[in-house]
KOLGU-685213 format. One record per residue (C-alpha): residue number from 1; residue in three letters; x, y, z. Coordinates in nm, 3 decimals. Layout:
% residues N
{i = NUM, aa = ALA, X = X, Y = Y, Z = Z}
...
//
This chain:
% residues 259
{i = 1, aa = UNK, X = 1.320, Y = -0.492, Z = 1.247}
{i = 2, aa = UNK, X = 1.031, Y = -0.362, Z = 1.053}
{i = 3, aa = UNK, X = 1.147, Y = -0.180, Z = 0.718}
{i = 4, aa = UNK, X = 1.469, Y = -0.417, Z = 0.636}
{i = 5, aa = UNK, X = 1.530, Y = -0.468, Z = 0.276}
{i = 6, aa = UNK, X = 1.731, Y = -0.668, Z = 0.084}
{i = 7, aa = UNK, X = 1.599, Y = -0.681, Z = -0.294}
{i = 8, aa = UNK, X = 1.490, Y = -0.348, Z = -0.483}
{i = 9, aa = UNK, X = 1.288, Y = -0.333, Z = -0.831}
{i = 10, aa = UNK, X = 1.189, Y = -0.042, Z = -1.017}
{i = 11, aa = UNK, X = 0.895, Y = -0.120, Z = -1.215}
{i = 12, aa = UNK, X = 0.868, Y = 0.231, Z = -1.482}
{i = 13, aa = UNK, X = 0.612, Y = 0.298, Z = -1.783}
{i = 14, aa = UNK, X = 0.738, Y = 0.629, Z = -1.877}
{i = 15, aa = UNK, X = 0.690, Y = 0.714, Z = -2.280}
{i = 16, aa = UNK, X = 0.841, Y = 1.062, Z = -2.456}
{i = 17, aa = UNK, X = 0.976, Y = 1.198, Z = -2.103}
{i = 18, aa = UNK, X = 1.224, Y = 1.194, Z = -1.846}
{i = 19, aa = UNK, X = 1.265, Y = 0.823, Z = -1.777}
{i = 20, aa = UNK, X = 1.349, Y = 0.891, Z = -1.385}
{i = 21, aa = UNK, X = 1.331, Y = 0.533, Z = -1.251}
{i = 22, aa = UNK, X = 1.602, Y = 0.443, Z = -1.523}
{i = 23, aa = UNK, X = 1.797, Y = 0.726, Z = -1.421}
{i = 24, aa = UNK, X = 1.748, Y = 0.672, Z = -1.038}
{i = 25, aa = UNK, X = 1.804, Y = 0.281, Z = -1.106}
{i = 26, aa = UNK, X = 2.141, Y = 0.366, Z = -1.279}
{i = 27, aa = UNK, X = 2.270, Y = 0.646, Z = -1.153}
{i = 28, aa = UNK, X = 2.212, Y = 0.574, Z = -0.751}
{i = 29, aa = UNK, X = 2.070, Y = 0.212, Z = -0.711}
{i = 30, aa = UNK, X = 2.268, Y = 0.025, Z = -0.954}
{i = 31, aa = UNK, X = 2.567, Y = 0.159, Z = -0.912}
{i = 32, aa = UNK, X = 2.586, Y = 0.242, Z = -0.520}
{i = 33, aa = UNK, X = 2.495, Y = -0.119, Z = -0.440}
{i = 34, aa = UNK, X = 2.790, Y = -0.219, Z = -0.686}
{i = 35, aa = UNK, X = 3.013, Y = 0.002, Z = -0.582}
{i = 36, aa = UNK, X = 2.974, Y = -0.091, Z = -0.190}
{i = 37, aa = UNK, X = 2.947, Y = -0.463, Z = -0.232}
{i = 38, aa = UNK, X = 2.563, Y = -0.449, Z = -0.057}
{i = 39, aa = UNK, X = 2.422, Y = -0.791, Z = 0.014}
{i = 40, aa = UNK, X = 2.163, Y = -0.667, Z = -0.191}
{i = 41, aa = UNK, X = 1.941, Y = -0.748, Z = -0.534}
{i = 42, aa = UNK, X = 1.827, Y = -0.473, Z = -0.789}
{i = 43, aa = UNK, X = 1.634, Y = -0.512, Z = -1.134}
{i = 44, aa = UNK, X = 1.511, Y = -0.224, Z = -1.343}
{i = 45, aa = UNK, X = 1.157, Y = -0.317, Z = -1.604}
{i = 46, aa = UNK, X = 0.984, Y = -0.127, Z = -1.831}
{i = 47, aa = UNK, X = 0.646, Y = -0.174, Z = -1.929}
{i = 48, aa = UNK, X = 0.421, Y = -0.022, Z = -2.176}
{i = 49, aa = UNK, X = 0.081, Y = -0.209, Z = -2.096}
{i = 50, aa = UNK, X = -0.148, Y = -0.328, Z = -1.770}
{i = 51, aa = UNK, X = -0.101, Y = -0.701, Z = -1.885}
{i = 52, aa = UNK, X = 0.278, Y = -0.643, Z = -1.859}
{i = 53, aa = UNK, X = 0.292, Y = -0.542, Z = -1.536}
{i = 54, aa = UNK, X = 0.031, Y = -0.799, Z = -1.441}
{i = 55, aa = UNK, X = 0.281, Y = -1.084, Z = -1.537}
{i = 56, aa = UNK, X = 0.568, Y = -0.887, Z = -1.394}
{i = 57, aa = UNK, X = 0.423, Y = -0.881, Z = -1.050}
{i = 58, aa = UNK, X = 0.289, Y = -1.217, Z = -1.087}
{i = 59, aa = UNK, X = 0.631, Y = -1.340, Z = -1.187}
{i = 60, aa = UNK, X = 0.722, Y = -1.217, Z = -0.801}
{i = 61, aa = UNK, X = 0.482, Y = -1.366, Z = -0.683}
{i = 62, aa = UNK, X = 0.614, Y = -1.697, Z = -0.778}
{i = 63, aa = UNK, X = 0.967, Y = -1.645, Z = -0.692}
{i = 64, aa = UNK, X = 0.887, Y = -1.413, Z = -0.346}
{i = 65, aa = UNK, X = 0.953, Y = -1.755, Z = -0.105}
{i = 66, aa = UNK, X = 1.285, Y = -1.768, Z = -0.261}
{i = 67, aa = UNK, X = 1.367, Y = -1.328, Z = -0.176}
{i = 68, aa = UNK, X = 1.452, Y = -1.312, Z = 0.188}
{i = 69, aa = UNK, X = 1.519, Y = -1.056, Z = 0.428}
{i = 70, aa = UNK, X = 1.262, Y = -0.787, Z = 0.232}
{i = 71, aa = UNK, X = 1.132, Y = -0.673, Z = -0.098}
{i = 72, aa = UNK, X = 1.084, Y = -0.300, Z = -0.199}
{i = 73, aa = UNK, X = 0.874, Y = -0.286, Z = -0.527}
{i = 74, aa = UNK, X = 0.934, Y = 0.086, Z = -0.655}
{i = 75, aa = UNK, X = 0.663, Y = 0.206, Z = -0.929}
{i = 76, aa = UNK, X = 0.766, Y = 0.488, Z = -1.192}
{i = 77, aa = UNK, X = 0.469, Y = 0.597, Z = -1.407}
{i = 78, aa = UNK, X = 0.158, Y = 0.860, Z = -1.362}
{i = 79, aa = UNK, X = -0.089, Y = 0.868, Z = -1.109}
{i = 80, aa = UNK, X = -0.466, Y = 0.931, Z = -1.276}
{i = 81, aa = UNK, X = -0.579, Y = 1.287, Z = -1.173}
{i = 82, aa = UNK, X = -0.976, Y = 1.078, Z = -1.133}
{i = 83, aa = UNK, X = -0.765, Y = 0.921, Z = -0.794}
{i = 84, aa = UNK, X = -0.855, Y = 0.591, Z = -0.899}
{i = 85, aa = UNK, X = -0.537, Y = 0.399, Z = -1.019}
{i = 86, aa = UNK, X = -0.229, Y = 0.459, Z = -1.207}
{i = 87, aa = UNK, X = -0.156, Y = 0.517, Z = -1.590}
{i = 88, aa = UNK, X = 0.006, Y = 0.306, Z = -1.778}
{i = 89, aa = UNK, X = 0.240, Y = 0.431, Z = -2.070}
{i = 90, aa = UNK, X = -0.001, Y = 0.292, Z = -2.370}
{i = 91, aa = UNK, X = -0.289, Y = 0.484, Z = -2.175}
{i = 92, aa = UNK, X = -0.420, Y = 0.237, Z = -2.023}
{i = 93, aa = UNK, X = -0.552, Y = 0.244, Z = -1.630}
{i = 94, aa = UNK, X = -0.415, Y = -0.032, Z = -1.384}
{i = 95, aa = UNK, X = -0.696, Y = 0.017, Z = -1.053}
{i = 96, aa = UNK, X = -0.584, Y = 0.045, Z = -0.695}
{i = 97, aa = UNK, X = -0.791, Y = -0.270, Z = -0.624}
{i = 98, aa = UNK, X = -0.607, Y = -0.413, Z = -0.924}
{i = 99, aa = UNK, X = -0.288, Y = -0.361, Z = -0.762}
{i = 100, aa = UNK, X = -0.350, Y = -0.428, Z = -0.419}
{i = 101, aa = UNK, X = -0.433, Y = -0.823, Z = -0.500}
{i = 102, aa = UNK, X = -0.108, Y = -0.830, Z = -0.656}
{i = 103, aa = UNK, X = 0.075, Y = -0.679, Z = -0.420}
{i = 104, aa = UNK, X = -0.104, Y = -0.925, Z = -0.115}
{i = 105, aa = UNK, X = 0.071, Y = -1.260, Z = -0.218}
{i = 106, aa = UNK, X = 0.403, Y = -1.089, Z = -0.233}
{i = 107, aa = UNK, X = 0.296, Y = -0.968, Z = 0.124}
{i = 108, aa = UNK, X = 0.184, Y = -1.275, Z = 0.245}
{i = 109, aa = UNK, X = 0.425, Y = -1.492, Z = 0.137}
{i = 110, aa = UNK, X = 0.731, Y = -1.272, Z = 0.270}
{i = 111, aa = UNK, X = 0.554, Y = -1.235, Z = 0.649}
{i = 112, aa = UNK, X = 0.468, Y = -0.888, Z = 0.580}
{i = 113, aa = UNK, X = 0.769, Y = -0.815, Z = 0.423}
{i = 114, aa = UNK, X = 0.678, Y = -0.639, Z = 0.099}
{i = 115, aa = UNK, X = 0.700, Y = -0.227, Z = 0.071}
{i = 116, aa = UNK, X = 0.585, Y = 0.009, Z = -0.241}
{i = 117, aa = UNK, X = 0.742, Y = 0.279, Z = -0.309}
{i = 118, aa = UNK, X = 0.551, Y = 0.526, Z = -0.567}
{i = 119, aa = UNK, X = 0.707, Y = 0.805, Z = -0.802}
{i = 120, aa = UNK, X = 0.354, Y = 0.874, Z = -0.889}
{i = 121, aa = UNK, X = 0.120, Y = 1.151, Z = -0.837}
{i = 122, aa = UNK, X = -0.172, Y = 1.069, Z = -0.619}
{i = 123, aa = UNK, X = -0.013, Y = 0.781, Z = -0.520}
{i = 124, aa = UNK, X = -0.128, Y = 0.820, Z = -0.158}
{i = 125, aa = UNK, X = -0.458, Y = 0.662, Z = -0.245}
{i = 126, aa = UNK, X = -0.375, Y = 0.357, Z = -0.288}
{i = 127, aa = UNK, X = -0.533, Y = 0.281, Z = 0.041}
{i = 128, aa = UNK, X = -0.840, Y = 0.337, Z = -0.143}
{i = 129, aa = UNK, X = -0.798, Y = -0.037, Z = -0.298}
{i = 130, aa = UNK, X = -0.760, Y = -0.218, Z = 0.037}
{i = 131, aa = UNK, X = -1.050, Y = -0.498, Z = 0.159}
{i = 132, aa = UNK, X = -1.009, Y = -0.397, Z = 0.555}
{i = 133, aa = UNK, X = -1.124, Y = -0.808, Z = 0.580}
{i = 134, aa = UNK, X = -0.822, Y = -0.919, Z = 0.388}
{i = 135, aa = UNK, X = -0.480, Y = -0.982, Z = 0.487}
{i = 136, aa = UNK, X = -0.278, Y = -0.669, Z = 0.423}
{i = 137, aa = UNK, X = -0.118, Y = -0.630, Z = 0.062}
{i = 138, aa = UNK, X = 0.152, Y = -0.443, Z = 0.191}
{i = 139, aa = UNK, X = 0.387, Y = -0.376, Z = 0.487}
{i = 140, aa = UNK, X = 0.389, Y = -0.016, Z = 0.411}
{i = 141, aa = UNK, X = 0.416, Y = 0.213, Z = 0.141}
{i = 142, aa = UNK, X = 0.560, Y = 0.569, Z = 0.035}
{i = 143, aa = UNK, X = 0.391, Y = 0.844, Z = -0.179}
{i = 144, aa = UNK, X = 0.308, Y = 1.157, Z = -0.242}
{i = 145, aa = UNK, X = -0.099, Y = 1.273, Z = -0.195}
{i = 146, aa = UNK, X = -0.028, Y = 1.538, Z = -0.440}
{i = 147, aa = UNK, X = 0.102, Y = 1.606, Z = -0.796}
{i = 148, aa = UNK, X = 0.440, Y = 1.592, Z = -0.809}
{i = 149, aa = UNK, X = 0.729, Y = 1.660, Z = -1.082}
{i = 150, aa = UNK, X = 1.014, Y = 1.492, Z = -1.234}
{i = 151, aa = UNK, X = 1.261, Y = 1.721, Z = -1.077}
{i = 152, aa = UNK, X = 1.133, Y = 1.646, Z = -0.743}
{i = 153, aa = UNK, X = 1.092, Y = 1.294, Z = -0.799}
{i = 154, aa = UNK, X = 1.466, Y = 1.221, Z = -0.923}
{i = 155, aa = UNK, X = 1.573, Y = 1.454, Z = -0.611}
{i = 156, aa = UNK, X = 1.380, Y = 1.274, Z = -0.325}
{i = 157, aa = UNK, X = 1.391, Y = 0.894, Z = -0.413}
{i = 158, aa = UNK, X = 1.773, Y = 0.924, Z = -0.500}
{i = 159, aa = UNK, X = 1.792, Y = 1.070, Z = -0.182}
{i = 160, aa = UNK, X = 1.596, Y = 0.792, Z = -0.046}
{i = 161, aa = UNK, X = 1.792, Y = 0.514, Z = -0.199}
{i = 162, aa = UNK, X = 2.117, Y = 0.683, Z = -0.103}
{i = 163, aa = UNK, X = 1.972, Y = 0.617, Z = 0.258}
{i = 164, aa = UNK, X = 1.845, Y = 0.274, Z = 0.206}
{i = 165, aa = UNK, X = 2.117, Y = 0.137, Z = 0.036}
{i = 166, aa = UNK, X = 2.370, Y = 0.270, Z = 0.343}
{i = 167, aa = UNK, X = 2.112, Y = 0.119, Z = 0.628}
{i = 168, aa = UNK, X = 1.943, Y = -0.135, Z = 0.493}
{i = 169, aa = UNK, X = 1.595, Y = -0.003, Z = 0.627}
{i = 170, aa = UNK, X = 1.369, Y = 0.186, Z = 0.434}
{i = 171, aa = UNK, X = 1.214, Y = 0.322, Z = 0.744}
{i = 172, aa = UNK, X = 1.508, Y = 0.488, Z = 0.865}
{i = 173, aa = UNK, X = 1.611, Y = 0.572, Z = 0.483}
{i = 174, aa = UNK, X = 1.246, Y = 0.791, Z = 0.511}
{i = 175, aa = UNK, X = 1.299, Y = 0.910, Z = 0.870}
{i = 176, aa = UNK, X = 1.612, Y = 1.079, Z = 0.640}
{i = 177, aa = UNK, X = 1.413, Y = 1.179, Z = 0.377}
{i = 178, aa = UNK, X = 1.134, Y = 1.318, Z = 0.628}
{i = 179, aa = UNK, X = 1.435, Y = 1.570, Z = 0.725}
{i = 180, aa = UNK, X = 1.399, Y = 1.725, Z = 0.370}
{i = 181, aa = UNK, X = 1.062, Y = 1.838, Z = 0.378}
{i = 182, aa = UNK, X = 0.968, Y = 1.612, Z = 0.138}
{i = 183, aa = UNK, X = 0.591, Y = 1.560, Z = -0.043}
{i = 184, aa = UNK, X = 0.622, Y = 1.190, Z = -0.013}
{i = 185, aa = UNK, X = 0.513, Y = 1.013, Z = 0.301}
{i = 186, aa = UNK, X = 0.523, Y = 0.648, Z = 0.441}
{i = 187, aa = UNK, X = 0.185, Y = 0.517, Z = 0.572}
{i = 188, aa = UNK, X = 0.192, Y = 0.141, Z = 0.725}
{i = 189, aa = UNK, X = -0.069, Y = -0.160, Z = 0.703}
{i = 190, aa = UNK, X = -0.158, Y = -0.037, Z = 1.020}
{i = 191, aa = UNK, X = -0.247, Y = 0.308, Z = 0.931}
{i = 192, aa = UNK, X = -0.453, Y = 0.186, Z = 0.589}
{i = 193, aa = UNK, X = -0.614, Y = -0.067, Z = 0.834}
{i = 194, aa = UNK, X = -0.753, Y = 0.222, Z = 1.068}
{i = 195, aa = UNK, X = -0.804, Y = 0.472, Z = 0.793}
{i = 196, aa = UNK, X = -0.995, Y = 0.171, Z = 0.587}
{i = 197, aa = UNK, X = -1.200, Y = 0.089, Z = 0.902}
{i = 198, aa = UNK, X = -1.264, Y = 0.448, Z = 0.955}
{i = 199, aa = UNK, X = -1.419, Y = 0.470, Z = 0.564}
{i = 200, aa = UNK, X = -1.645, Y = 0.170, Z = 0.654}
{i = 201, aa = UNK, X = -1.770, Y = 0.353, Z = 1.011}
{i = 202, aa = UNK, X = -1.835, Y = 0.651, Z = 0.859}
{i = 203, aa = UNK, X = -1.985, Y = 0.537, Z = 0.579}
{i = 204, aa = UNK, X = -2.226, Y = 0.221, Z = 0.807}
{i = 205, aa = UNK, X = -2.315, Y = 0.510, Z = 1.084}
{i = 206, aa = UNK, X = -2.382, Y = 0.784, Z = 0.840}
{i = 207, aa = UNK, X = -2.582, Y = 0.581, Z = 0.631}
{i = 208, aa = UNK, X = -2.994, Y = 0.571, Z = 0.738}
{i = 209, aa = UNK, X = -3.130, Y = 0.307, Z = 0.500}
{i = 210, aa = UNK, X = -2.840, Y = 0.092, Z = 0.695}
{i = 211, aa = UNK, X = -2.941, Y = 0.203, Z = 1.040}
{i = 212, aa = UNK, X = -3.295, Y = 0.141, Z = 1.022}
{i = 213, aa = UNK, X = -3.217, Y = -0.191, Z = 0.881}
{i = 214, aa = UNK, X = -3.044, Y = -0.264, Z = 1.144}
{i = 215, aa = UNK, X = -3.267, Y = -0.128, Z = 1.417}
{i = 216, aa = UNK, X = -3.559, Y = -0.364, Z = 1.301}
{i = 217, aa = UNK, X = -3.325, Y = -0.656, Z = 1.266}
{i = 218, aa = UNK, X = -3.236, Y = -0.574, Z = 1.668}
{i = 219, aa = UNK, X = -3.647, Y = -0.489, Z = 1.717}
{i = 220, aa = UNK, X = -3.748, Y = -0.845, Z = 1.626}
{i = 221, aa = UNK, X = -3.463, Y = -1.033, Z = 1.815}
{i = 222, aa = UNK, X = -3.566, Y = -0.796, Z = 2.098}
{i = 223, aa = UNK, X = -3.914, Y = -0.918, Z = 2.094}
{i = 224, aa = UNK, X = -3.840, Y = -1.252, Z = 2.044}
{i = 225, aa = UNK, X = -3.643, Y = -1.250, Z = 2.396}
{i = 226, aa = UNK, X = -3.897, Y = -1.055, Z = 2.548}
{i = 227, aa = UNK, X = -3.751, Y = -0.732, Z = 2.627}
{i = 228, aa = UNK, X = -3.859, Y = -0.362, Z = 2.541}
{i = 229, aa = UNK, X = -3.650, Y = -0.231, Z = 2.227}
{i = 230, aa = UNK, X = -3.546, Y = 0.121, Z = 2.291}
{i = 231, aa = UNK, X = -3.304, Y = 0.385, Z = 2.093}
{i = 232, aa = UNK, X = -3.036, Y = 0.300, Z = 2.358}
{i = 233, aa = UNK, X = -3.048, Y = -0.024, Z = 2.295}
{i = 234, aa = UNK, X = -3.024, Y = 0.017, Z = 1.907}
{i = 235, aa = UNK, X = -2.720, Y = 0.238, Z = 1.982}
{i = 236, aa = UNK, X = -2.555, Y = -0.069, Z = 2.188}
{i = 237, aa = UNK, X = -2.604, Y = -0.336, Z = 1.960}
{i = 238, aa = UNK, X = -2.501, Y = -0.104, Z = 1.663}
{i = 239, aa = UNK, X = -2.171, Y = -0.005, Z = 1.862}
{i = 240, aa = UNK, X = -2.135, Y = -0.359, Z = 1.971}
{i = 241, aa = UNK, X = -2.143, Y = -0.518, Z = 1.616}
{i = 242, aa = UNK, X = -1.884, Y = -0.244, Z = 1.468}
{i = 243, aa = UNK, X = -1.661, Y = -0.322, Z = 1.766}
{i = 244, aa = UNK, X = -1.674, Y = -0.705, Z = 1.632}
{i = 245, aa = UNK, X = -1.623, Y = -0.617, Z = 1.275}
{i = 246, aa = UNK, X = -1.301, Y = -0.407, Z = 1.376}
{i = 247, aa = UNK, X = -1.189, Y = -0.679, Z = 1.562}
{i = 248, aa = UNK, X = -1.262, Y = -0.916, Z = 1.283}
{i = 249, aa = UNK, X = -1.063, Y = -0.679, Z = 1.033}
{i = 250, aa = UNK, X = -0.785, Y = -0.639, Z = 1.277}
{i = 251, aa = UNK, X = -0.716, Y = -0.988, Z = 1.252}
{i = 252, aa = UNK, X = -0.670, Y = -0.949, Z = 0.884}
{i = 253, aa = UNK, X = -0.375, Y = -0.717, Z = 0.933}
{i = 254, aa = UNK, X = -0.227, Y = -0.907, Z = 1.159}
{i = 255, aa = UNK, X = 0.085, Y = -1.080, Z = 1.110}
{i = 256, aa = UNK, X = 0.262, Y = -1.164, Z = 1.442}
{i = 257, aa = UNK, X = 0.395, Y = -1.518, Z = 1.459}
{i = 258, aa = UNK, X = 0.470, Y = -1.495, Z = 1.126}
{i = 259, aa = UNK, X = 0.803, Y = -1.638, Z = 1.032}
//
């Protein structure tokens, strides 16, 4: 069942303020999977730098084969108000893109297994980081598109873990959590794959120097066959080729048969 996890780590880089993923980690994680005997692994990091959590995540990467039966990487720190990564707590900025190819050997070496959580604001964008023609980083994530506080954060995840920790899922844990009219949503690999092919659509049909481009690339194999070149025909073979490159990307997100 999609959303089954069995190993939680709270990566925070918090400096001079609350330290909420400590204080979820101890006060709910820690001690509810203790308490109820859970077949279930939990670690708590901090980090102050982007090279830190670099080797942290790499460190996963190695040791993912050997974490069954799902992984839930949780990520405590600020979100940059640009929309372009997150912060760490010496300042420093760690890029979506950054994350996401840390995130995809986790991914692929658990079948699709691997889900981010993000205390973060802004979080929601880390979508913006994902090639649509590599395999997805990510079985699916939660986060909150806007800025959000300590308060609230401390509230909802607890909440969250609470829920995870008694089923085991962390999509049923959110369908609980959805109940609360909370700020932080779950969005799937196959939601970023359609919202990332979407960007690329938009961005390919919209775009004129493109279009002609590609009109006089489909005017000269026209007239090499022989046949009259006409606007229709642009629009077919310019539908037709975006219809192969989704089905090229869709491929990439694709993880059935995995084991």
């Amino acid at each position: 069942m999609v959303g089954q996890v069995k190993h939680i780590i709270i990566i925070e880089s918090l400096a001079n303020e609350r330290l909420t993923g400590k204080e979820i980690y101890d006060d709910c994680v820690r001690r509810r999977i203790d308490l109820y005997d859970k077949p279930m692994t939990h670690n708590y990091y901090s980090v102050s730098t982007k090279e830190e959590l670099t080797e942290l995540l790499k460190y996963y990467q190695i040791n993912a084969t050997y974490m069954t039966g799902g992984i839930l990487i949780h990520l405590e720190m600020h979100g940059s108000n640009k929309l372009d990564g997150l912060i760490l707590s010496n300042g420093t900025l760690i890029e979506w893109s950054e994350l996401i190819e840390l995130f995809r050997p986790i991914n692929l070496i658990t079948c699709n297994k691997l889900f981010v959580t993000m205390a973060t604001c802004y979080g929601r964008h880390l979508y913006k980081g994902v090639d649509p023609t590599q395999k997805s980083p990510y079985s699916g994530y939660i986060s909150a598109s806007i800025a959000v506080n300590p308060i609230e954060i401390v509230e909802k995840y607890s909440f969250l873990f609470e829920k995870l920790i008694e089923y085991g899922n962390l999509v049923a844990a959110y369908l609980e959590m959805e109940k609360t009219e909370s700020n932080f949503y779950y969005k799937d690999s196959e939601a970023t794959f359609k919202e990332a092919y979407q960007s690329f659509y938009d961005n390919q049909a919209n775009n004129s120097e493109f279009r002609a481009k590609f009109n006089l690339e489909t005017k000269k194999q026209a007239e090499q066959l022989g046949r009259p070149f006409n606007e229709e025909m642009a629009d077919y073979f310019f539908e037709k080729s975006l219809k192969e490159i989704y089905a090229k990307q869709k491929e990439a997100f694709d993880f059935s048969g995995c084991e």
